[in-house]
N, C-alpha and C positions, 0 to 999 in steps of 0.2 A: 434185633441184632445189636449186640456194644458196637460203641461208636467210640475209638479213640480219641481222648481230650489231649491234644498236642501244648495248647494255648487255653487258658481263660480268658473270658472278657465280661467285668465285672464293674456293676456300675459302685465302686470303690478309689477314694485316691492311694496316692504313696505305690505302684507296681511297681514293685523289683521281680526281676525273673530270674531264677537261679538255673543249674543244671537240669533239676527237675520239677522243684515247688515255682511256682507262683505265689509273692507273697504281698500282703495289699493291709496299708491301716483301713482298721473298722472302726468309725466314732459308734457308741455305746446306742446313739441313734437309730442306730441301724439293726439295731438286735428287736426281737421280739421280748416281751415283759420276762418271760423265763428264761431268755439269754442272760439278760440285763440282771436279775437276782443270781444268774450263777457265776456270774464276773464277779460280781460285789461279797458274792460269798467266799471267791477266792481272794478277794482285796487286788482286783486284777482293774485298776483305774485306764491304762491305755493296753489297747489289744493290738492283735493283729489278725488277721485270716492268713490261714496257710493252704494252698492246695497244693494236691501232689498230683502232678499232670503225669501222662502215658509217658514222657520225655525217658530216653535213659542215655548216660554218657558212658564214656571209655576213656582211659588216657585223659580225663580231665575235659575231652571232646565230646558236646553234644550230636548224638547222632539223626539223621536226617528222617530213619523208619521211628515210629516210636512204638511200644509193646501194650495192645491196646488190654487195659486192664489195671495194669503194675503200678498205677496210683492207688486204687483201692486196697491190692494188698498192700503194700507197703505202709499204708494208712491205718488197714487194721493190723499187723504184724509191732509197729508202732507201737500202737493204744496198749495194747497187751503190756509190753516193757514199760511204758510211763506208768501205766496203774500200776505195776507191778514193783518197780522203784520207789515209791511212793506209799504204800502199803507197808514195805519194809521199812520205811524211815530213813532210805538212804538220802534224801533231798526231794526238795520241792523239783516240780518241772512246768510248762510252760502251759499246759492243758488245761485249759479253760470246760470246753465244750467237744465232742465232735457229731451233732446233731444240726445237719444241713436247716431243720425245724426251727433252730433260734436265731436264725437270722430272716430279718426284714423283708418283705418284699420288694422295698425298693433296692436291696442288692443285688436281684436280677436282673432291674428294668432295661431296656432295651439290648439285653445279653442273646448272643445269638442260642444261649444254650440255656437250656432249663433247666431249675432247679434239680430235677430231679438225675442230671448229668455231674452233679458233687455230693451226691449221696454216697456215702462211705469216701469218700478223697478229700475230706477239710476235716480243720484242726480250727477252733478258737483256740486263739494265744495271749498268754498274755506279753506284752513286749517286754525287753529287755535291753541290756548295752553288752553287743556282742562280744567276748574275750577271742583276741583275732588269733587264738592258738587253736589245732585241733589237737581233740587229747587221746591219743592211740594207744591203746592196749593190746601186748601181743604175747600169744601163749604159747604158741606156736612159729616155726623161722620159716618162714616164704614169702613171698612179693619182694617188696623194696629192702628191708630187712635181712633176707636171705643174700640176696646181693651185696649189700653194705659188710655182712658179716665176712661175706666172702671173700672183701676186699678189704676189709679193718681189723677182723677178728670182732667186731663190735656195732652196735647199734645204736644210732643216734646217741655217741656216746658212751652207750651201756658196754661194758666188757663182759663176753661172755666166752662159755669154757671155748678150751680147743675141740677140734675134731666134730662137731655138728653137721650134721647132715641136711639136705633141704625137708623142711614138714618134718625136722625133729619137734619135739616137746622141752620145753626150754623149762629148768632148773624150776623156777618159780616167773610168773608171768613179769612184764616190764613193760613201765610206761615211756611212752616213745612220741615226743609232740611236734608237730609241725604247723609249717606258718598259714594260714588261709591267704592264697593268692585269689586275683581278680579271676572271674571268668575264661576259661580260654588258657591259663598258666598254670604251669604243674604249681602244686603244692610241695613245699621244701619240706625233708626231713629237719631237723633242729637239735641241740641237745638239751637237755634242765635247763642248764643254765644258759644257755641263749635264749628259751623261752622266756626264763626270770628277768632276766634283761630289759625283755620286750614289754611284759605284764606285771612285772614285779613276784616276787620270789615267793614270799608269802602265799600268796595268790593260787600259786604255780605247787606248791605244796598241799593247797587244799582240793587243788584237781585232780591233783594226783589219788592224794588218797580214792575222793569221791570216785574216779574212774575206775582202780582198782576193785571198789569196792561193787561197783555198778555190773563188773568184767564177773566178779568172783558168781554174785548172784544169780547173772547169766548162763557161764559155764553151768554150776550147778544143775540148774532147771533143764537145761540142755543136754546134757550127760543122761539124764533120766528118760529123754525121749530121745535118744540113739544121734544126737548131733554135736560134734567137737564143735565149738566158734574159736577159730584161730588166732583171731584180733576183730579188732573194729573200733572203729572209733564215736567221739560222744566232741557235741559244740554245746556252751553253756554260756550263760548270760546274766549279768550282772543288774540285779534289781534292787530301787533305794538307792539312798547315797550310801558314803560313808560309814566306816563303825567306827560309832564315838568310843569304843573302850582299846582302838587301834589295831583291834583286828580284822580278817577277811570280811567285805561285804558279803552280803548273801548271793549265792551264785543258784542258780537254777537250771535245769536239764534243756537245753533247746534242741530247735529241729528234728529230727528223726534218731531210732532209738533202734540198734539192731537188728537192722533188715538186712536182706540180702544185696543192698548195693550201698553200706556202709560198715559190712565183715565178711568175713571168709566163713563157709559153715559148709563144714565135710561131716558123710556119712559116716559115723563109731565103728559099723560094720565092716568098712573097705579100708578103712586107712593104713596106711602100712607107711613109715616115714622112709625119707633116700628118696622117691620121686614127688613127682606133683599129684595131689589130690583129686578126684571126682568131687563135687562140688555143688553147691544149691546157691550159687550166688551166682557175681559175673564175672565167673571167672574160664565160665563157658566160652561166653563171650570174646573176654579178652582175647582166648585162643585161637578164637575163629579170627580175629581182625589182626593177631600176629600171623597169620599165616598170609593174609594180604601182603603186611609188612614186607614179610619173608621174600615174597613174589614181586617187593618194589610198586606195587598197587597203591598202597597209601603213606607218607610219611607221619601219621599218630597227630598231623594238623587239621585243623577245623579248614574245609568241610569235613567232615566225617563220609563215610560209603555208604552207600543207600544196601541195608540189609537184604537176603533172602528171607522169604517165607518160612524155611526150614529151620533157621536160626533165631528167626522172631519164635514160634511156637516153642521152639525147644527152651529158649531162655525165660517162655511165659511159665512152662512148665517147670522150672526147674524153683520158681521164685513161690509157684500154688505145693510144692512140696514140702518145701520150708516150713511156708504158713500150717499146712496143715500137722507137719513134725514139731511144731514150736507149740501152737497156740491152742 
């Protein structure tokens, strides 16, 4: 039987724990000899390990059932988009490795969980210096976006025509970035140039691009296998110092890569714009936990609601359809 991984525990320093990853420094130590030659071969001098645990959030709330499985997809759903990024030449990304095999066995030692429970759910990384913007791309108007328009005519800034509907298809896609808040705090919409502000303009110009360009490639592949991706967003990280000729350091693809609980991805076949989409993401989810809302059951604050059964499976489901529509 799978065993949901909620938590790791890993004989590694440095835990941070995110909404979903657990992420841990790995000294080079700790790899096995064919770890150690495919760091070096990526020129990846400090790592990290990423695991993607069952955890899944909502509203920025981690919630309390976790979705026993949904690291592994998301891990391979992941792998597919980095290799795929990176083959195209659109920018380096952070993948070192994702072979549980080159790491050490003293990263297990006294681990309540064996090796063999991060098979498909870790990532060798190479590290980075996190740019504290997230870079959203959106093709499509719904979630937060949809609201904004509806209240500005515009999107983080972006002016866009009159008269749009919700889940229209917008002119040409548009990047839309917001702030990375702590744990537990919504993430801010933002516009350009508040981003540029924060990270510097330069910077913020070459994300953009990169982002567009990472959204275009997506779409494409996506379209061919019957799935719109509405938006989604991409967090990248700054590797090396400085560029002695004064332009952008080099920036690289971090964290996770177009899964279904970093975009919106509706079935080609049903979509019909003017309402809300059927969906392979969480935005299942979402719906079930507005209807709490709705009912004054939860106010969208941590705790989170302890899930039904019918809602876990359906949302396991919904994220093994993806995988298998995508990859």
């Amino acid at each position: 039987m799978t065993v949901a991984v909620t938590e790791s525990a890993l004989n590694l320093p440095g835990l941070r724990r995110g909404k979903v990853r657990d992420v841990y420094q790995l000294p080079a130590s700790m790899l096995t000899p064919e770890g150690v030659a495919k760091a070096r071969e990526r020129g990846a001098s400090e790592l990290l390990l990423v695991v993607a645990s069952d955890r899944i959030s909502a509203f920025d709330v981690v919630l309390p059932t976790p979705i026993t499985g949904k690291g592994r997809l998301l891990t391979d759903l992941s792998l597919f988009w980095l290799r795929a990024i990176e083959d195209r030449g659109i920018c380096r990304t952070h993948l070192v490795s994702s072979d549980v095999n080159d790491l050490g066995d003293e990263v297990f030692a006294n681990s309540p969980q064996p090796r063999e429970a991060f098979r498909g759910r870790i990532m060798i990384a190479q590290a980075a210096k996190v740019v504290p913007i997230e870079c959203v791309v959106r093709g499509y108007l719904e979630g937060s976006g949809w609201k904004e328009y509806q209240a500005t005519g515009s999107v983080c800034g972006v002016k866009l025509p009159l008269g749009l509907g919700q889940c229209d298809q917008l002119p040409t896609p548009i990047f839309t970035p917001a702030t990375k808040e702590e744990l537990g705090k919504h993430d801010e919409n933002v516009s350009f140039e508040r981003a540029s502000a924060i990270v510097g303009e330069l910077l913020m110009r070459h994300l953009r691009e990169l982002s567009l360009a990472i959204y275009g490639l997506a779409t494409t592949h996506a379209k061919q296998r019957g799935i719109i991706i509405a938006d989604t967003k991409f967090e990248f990280g700054i590797v090396g110092g400085p560029s002695l000729t004064g332009g952008v350091p080099e920036v690289i693809l971090i964290d996770e890569a177009l899964t279904p609980d970093s975009s919106r991805f509706w079935p080609a076949a049903s979509y019909s714009p003017g309402r809300p989409q059927a969906s392979y993401d969480k935005q299942y989810l979402r719906e079930y936990l507005e209807t709490l809302v709705a009912k004054g059951s939860w106010n969208k604050q941590s705790p989170g609601p302890v899930l039904p059964a019918a809602i876990v499976d359906a949302t396991r489901a919904k994220y093994e359809e993806a995988r298998r529509a995508l990859v």
